[in-house]
LOSE-935783 format. One record per residue: x, y, z of N, C-alpha, C, O in turn; residue number from 0; chain. Coordinates in steps of 0.1 Angstrom, whole numbers, plus 5000, padded with zeros to 4 digits. Layout:
<pts>
npx:X | npy:Y | npz:Z | capx:X | capy:Y | capz:Z | cpx:X | cpy:Y | cpz:Z | opx:X | opy:Y | opz:Z | num:NUM | chaine:A;
...
</pts>
This chain:
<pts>
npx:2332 | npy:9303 | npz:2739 | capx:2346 | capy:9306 | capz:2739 | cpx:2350 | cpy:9310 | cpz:2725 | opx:2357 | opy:9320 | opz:2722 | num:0 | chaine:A;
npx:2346 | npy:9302 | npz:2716 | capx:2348 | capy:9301 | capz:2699 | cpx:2338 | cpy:9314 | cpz:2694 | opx:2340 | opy:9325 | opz:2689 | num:1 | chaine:A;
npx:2328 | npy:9309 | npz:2697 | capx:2319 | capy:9320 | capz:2686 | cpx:2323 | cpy:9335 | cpz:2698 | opx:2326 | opy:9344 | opz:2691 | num:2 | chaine:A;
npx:2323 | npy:9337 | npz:2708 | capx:2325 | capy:9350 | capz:2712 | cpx:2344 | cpy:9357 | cpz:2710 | opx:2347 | opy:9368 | opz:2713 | num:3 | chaine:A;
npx:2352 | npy:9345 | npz:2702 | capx:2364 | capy:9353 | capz:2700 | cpx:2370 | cpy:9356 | cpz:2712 | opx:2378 | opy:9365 | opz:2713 | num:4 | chaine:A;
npx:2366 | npy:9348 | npz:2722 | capx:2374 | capy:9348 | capz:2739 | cpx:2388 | cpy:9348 | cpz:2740 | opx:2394 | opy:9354 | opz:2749 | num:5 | chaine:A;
npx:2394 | npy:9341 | npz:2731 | capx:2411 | capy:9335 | capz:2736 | cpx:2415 | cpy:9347 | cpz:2721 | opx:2426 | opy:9351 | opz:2725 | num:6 | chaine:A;
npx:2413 | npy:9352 | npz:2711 | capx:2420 | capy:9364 | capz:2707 | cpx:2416 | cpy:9377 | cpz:2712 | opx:2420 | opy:9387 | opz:2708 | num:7 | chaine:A;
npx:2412 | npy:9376 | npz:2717 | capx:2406 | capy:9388 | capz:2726 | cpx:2412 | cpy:9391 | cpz:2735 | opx:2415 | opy:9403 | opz:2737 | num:8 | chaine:A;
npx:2417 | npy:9382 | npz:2743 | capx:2420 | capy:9375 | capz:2753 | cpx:2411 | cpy:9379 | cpz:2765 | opx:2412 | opy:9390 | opz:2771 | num:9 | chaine:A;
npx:2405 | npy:9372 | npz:2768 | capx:2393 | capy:9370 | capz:2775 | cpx:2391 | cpy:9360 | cpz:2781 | opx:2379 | opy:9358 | opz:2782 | num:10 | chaine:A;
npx:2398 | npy:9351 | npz:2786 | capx:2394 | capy:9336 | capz:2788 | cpx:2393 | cpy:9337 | cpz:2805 | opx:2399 | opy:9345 | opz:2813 | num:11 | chaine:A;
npx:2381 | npy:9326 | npz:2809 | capx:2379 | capy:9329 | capz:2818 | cpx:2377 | cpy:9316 | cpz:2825 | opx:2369 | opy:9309 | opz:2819 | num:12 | chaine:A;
npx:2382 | npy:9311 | npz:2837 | capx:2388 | capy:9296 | capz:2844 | cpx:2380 | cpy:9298 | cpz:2851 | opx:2374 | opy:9308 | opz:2854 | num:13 | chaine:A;
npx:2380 | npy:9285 | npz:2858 | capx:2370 | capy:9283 | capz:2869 | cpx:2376 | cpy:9293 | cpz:2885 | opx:2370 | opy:9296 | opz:2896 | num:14 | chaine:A;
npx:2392 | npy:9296 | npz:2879 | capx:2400 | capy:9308 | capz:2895 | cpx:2393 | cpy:9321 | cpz:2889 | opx:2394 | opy:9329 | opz:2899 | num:15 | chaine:A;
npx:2389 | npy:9326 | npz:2883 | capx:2383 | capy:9337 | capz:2874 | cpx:2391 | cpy:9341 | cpz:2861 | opx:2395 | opy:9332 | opz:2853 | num:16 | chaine:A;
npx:2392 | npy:9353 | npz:2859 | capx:2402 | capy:9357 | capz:2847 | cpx:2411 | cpy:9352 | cpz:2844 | opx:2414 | opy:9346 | opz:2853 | num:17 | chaine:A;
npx:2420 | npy:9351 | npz:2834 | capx:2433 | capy:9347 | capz:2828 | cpx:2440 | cpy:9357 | cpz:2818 | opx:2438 | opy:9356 | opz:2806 | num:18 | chaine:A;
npx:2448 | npy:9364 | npz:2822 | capx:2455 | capy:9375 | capz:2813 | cpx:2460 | cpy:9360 | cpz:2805 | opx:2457 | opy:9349 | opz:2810 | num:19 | chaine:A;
npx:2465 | npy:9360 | npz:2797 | capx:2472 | capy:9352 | capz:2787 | cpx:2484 | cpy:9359 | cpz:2788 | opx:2493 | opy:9350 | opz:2788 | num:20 | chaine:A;
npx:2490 | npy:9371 | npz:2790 | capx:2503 | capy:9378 | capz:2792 | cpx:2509 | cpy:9376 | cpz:2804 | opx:2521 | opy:9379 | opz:2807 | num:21 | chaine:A;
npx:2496 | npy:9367 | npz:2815 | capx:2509 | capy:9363 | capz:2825 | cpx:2516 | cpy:9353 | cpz:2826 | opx:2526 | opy:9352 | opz:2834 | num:22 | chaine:A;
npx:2511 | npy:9343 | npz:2816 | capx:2518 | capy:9328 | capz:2814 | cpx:2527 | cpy:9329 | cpz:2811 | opx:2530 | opy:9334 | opz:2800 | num:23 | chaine:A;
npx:2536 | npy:9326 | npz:2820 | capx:2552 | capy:9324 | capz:2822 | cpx:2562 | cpy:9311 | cpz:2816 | opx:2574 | opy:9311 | opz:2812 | num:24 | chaine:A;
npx:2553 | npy:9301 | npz:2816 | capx:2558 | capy:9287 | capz:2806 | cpx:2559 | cpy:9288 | cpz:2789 | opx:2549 | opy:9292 | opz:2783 | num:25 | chaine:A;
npx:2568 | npy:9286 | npz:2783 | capx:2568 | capy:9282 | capz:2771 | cpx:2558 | cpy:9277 | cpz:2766 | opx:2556 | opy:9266 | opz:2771 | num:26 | chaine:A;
npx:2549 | npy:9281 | npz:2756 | capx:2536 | capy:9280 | capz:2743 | cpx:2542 | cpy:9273 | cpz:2731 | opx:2550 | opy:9277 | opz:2723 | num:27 | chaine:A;
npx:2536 | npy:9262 | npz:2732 | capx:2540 | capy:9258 | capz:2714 | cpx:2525 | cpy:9262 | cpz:2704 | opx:2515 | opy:9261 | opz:2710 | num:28 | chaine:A;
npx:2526 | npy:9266 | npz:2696 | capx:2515 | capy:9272 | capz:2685 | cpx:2515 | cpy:9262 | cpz:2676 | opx:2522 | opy:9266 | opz:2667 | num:29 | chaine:A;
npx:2510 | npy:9248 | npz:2672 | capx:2510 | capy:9244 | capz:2662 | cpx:2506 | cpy:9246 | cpz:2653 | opx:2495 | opy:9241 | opz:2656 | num:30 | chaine:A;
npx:2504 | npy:9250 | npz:2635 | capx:2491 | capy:9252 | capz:2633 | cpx:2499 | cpy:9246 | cpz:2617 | opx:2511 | opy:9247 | opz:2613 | num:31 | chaine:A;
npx:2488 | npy:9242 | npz:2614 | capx:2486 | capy:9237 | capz:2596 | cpx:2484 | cpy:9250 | cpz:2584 | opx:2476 | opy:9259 | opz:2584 | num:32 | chaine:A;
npx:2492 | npy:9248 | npz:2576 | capx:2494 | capy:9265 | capz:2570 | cpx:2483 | cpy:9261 | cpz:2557 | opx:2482 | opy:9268 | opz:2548 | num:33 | chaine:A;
npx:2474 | npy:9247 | npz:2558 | capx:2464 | capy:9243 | capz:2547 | cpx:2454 | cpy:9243 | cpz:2557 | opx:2445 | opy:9245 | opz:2549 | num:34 | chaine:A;
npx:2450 | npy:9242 | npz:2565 | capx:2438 | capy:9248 | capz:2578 | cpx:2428 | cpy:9253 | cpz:2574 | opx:2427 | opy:9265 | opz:2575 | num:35 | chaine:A;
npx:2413 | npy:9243 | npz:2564 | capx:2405 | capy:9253 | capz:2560 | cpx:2394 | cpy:9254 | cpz:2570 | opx:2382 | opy:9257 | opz:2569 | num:36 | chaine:A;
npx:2402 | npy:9248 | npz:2584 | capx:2386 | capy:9246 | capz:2597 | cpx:2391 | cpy:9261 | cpz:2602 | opx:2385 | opy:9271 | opz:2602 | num:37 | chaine:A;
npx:2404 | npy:9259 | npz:2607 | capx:2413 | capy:9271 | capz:2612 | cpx:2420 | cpy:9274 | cpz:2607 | opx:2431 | opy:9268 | opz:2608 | num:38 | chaine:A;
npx:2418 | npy:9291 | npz:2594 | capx:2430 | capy:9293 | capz:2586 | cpx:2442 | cpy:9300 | cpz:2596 | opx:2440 | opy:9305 | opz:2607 | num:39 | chaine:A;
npx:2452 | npy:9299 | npz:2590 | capx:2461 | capy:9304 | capz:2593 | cpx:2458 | cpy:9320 | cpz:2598 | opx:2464 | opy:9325 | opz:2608 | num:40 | chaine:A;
npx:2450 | npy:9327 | npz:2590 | capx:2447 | capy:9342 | capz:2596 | cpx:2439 | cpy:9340 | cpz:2609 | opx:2443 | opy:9349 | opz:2617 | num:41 | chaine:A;
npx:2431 | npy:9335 | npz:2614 | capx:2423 | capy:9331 | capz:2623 | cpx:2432 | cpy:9328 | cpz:2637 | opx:2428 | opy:9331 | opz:2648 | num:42 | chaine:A;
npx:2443 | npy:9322 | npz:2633 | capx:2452 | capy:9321 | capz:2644 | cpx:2462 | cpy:9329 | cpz:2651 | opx:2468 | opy:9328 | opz:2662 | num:43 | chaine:A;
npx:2463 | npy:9340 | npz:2640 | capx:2474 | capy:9348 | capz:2643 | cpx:2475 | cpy:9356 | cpz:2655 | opx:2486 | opy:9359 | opz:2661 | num:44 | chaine:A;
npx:2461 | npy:9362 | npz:2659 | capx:2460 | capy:9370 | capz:2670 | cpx:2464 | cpy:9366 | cpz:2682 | opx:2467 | opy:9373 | opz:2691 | num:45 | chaine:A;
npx:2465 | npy:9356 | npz:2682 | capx:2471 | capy:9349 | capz:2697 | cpx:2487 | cpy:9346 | cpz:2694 | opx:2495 | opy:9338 | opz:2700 | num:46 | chaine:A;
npx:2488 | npy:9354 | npz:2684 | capx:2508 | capy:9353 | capz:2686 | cpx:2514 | cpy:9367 | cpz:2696 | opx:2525 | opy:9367 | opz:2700 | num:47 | chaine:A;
npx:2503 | npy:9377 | npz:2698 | capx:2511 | capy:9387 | capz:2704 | cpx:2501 | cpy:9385 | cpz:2719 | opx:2500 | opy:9395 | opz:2726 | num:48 | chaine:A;
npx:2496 | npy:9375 | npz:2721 | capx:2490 | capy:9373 | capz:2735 | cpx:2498 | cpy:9367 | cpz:2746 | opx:2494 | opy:9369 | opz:2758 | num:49 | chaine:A;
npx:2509 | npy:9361 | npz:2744 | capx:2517 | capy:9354 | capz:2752 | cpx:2529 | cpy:9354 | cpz:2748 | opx:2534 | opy:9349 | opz:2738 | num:50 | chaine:A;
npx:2535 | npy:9362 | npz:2761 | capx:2549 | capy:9363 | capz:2759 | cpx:2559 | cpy:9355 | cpz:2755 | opx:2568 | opy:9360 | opz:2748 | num:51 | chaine:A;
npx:2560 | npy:9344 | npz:2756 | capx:2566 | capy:9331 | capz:2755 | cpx:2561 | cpy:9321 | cpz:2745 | opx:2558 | opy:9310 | opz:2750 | num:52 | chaine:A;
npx:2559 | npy:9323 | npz:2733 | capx:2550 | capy:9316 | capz:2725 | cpx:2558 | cpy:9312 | cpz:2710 | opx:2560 | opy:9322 | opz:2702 | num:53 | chaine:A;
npx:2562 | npy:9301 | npz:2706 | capx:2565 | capy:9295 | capz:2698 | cpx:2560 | cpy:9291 | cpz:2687 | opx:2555 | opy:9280 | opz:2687 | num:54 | chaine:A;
npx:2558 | npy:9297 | npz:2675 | capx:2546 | capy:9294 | capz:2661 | cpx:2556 | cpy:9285 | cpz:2653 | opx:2567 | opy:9288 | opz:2648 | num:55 | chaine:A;
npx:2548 | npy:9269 | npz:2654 | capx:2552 | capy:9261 | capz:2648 | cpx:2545 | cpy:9259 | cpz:2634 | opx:2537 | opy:9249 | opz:2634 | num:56 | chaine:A;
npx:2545 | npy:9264 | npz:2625 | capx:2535 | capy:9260 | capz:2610 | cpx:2541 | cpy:9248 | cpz:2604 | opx:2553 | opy:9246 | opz:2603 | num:57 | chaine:A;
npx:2534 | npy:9242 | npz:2600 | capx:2532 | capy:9230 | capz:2589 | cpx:2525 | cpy:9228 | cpz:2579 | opx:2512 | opy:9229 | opz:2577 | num:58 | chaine:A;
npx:2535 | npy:9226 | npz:2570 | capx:2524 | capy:9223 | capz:2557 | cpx:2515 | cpy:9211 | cpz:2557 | opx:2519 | opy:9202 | opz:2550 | num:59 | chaine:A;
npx:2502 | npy:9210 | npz:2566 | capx:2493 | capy:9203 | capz:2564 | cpx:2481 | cpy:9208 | cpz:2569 | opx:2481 | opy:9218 | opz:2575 | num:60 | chaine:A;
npx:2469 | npy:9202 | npz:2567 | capx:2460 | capy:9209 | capz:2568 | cpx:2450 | cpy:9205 | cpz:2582 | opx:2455 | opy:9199 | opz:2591 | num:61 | chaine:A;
npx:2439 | npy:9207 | npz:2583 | capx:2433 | capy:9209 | capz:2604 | cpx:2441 | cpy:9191 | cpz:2604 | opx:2453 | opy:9190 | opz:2607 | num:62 | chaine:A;
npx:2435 | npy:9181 | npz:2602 | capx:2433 | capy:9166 | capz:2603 | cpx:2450 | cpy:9157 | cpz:2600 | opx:2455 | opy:9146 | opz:2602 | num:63 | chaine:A;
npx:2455 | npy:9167 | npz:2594 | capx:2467 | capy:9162 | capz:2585 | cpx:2480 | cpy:9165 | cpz:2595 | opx:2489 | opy:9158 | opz:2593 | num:64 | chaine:A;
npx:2481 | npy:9175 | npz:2604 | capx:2488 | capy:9177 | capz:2616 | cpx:2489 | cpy:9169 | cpz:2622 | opx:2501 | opy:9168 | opz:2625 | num:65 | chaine:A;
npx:2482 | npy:9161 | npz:2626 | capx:2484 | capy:9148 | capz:2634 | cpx:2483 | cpy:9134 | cpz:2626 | opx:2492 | opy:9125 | opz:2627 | num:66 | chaine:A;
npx:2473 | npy:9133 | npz:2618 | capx:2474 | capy:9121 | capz:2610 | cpx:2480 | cpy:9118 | cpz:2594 | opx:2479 | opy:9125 | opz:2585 | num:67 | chaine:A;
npx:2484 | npy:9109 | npz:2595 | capx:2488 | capy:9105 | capz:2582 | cpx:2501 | cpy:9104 | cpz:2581 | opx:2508 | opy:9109 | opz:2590 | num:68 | chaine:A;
npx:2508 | npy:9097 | npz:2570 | capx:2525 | capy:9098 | capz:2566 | cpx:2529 | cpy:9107 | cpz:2569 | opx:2537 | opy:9105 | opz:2578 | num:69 | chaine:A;
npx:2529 | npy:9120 | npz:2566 | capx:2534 | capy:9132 | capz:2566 | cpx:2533 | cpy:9137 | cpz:2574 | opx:2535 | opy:9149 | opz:2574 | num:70 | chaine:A;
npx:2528 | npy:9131 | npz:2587 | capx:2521 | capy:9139 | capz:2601 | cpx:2537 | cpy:9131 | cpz:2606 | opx:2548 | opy:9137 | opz:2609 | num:71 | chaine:A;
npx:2535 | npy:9119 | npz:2607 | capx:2547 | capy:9109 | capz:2612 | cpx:2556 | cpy:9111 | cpz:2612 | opx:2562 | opy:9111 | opz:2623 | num:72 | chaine:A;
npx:2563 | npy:9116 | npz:2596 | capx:2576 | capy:9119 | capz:2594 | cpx:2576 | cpy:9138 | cpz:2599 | opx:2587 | opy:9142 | opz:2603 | num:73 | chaine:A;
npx:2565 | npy:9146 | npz:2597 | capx:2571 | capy:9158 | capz:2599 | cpx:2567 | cpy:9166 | cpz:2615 | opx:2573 | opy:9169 | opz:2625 | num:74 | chaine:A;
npx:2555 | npy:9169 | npz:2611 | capx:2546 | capy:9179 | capz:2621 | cpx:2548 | cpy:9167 | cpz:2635 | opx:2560 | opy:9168 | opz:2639 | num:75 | chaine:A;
npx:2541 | npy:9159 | npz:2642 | capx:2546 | capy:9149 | capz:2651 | cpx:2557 | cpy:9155 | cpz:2653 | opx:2557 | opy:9165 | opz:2660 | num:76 | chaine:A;
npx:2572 | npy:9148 | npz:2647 | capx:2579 | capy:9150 | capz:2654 | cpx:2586 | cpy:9164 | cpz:2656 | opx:2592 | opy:9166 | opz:2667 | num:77 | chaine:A;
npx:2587 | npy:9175 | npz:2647 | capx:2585 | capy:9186 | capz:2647 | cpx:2580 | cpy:9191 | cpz:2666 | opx:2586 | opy:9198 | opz:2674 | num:78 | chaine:A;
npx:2570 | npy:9186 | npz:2669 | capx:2557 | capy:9189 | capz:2680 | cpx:2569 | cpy:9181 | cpz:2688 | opx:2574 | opy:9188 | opz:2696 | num:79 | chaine:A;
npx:2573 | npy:9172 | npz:2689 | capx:2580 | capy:9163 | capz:2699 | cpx:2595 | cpy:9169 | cpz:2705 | opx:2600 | opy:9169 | opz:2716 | num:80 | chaine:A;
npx:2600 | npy:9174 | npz:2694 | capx:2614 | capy:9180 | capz:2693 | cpx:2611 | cpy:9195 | cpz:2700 | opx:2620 | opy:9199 | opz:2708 | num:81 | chaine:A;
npx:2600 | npy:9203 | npz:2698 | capx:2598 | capy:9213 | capz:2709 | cpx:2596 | cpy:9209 | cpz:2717 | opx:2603 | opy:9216 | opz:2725 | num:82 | chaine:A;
npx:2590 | npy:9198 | npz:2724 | capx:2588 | capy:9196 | capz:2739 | cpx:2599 | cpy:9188 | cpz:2745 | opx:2600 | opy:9186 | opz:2757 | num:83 | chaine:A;
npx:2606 | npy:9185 | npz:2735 | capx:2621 | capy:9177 | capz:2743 | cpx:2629 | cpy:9194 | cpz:2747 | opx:2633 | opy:9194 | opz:2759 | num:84 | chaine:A;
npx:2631 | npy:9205 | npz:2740 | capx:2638 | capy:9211 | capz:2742 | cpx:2633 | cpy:9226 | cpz:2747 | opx:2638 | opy:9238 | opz:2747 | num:85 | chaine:A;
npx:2620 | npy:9220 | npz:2753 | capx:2617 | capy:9232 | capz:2764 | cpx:2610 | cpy:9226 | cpz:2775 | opx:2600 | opy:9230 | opz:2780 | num:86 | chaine:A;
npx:2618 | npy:9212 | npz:2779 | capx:2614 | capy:9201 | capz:2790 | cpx:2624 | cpy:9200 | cpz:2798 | opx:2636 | opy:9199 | opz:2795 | num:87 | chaine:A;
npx:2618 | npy:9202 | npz:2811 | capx:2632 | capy:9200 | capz:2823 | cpx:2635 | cpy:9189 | cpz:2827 | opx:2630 | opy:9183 | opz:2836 | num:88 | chaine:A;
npx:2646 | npy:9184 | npz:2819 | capx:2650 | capy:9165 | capz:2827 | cpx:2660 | cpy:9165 | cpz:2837 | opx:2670 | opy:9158 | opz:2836 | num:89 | chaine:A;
npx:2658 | npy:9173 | npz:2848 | capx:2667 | capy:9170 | capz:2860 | cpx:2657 | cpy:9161 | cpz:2869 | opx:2661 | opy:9157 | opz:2880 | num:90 | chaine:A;
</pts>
């Protein structure tokens, strides 16, 4: 999936068969670390014009630091939490 460049390509392929990425109708959060030297930031970009509905959340931290650490806590975390509160249906 990775080494063949499947999901910017958009190529991905499920166990129903194909998956356009342009038919996903749900809101996308994009998180990504703008210090990312597993996944830089250019590596990610192609899948910003793959999905209509797609939200690019960047953070200043890097692959590991998105999720962990002080700065994950106070920023990226809840950053990631505050999109899914307000593209969550609470009826």
């Amino acid at each position: 999936f990775i080494r063949d460049n499947r999901l910017a390509e958009n190529r991905v392929v499920t166990a129903a068969g194909e998956l356009d990425l342009g038919s996903i109708t749900c809101p996308v959060m994009n998180a990504v670390g703008t210090a990312d030297h597993l996944v830089p930031l250019e590596s990610n970009r192609p899948v910003l014009g793959l999905l209509p509905d797609l939200d690019d959340l960047q953070f200043a931290a890097g692959h590991v630091g998105l999720i962990v650490g002080g700065k994950a806590h106070r920023v990226s975390i809840p950053g990631m939490l505050d999109w899914i509160a307000e593209h969550s249906d609470r009826s």
